[in-house]
C-alpha positions as CSV (number, residue, x, y, z in Angstrom):
1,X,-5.2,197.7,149.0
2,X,-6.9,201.1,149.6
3,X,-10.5,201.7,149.2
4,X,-10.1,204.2,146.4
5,X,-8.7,201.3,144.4
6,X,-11.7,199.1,146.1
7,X,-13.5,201.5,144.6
8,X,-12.6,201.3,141.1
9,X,-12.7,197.7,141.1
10,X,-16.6,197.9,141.8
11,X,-16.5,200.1,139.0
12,X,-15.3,198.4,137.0
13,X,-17.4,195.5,137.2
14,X,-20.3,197.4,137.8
15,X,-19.9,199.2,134.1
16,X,-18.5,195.8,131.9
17,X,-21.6,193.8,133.5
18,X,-23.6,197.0,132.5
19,X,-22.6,196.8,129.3
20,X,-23.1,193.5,128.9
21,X,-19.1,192.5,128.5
22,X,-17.6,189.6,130.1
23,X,-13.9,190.2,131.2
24,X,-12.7,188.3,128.2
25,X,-14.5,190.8,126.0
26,X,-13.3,193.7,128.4
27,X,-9.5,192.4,128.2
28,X,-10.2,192.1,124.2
29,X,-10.9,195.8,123.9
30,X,-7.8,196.5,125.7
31,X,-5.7,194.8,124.1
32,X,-5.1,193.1,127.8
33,X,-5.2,190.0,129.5
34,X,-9.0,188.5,131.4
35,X,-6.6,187.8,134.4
36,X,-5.5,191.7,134.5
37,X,-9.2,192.7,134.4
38,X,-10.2,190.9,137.2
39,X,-7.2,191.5,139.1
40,X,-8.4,195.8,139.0
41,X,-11.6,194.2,139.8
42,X,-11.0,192.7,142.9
43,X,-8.0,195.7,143.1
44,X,-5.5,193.6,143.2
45,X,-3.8,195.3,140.6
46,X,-4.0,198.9,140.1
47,X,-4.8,200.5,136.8
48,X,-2.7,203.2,135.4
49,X,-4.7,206.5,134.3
50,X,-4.3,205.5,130.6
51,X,-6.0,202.2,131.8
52,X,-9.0,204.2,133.5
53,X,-8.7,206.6,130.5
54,X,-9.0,203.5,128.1
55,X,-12.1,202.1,130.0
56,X,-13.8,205.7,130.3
57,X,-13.8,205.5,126.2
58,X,-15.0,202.0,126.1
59,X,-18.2,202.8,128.6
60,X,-18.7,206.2,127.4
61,X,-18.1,207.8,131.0
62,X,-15.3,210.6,132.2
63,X,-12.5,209.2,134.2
64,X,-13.8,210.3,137.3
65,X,-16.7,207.6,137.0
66,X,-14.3,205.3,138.6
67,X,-13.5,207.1,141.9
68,X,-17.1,208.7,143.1
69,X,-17.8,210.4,139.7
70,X,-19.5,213.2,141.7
71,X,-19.2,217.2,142.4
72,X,-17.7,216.3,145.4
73,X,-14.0,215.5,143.8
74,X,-13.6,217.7,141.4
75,X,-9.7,217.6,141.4
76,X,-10.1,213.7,141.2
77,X,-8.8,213.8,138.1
78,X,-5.8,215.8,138.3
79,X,-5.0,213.9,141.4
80,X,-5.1,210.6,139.3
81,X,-3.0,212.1,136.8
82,X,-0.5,213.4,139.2
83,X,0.2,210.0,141.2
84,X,-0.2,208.4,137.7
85,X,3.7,206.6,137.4
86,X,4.6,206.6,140.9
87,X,6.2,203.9,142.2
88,X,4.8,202.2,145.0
89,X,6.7,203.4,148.1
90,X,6.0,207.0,146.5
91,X,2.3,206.3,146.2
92,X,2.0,204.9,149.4
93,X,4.0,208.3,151.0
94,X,0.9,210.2,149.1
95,X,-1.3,208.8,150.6
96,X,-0.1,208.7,154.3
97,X,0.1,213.0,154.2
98,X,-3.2,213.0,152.1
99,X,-4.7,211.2,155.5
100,X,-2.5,213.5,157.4
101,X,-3.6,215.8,155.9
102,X,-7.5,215.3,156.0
103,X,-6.6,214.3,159.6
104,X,-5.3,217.9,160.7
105,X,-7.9,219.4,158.9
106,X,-6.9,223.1,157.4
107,X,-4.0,224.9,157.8
């Protein structure tokens, strides 16, 4: 799995233990299943942008919380919303010319 979703994982967990939630509590709220939260938490599963929309309302924190949350992605989430859908060869294609990308620096 890729360390963005990694990264949302810790995020996740980081917020519901914040908050004092356990991931029963955190799976009550939406409307989900504990196994489902822990799966995003250990990004085994990847949630959708209504999921990270959904958890943003529940902790109170912009949907960019859960991938760096800082001035340094400021498209972060219009990227999420774009790949939001994609099937998983499609994702994956993403993000191989996203590396490419980054790799060949710019144009």
């Amino acid at each position: 799995m890729s360390d963005v979703y990694k990264q949302v994982g810790r995020k996740i967990r980081e917020l519901r233990i914040r908050t004092g939630l356990s991931q029963e509590a955190l799976a009550r709220k939406m409307s989900s299943n504990p196994n489902t939260i822990s799966r995003w938490e250990s990004a085994h599963y990847k949630p959708s942008v209504a999921d990270l929309v959904e958890l943003g309302k529940i902790f109170g924190v912009p949907i960019t919380e859960f991938i760096g949350g800082d001035d340094t992605s400021p498209n972060a989430a219009e990227l999420l919303s774009a790949i939001n859908g994609l099937r998983d060869p499609d994702l994956k294609e993403v993000i191989r010319y996203a590396m490419y990308r980054r790799a060949t620096g710019p144009i």
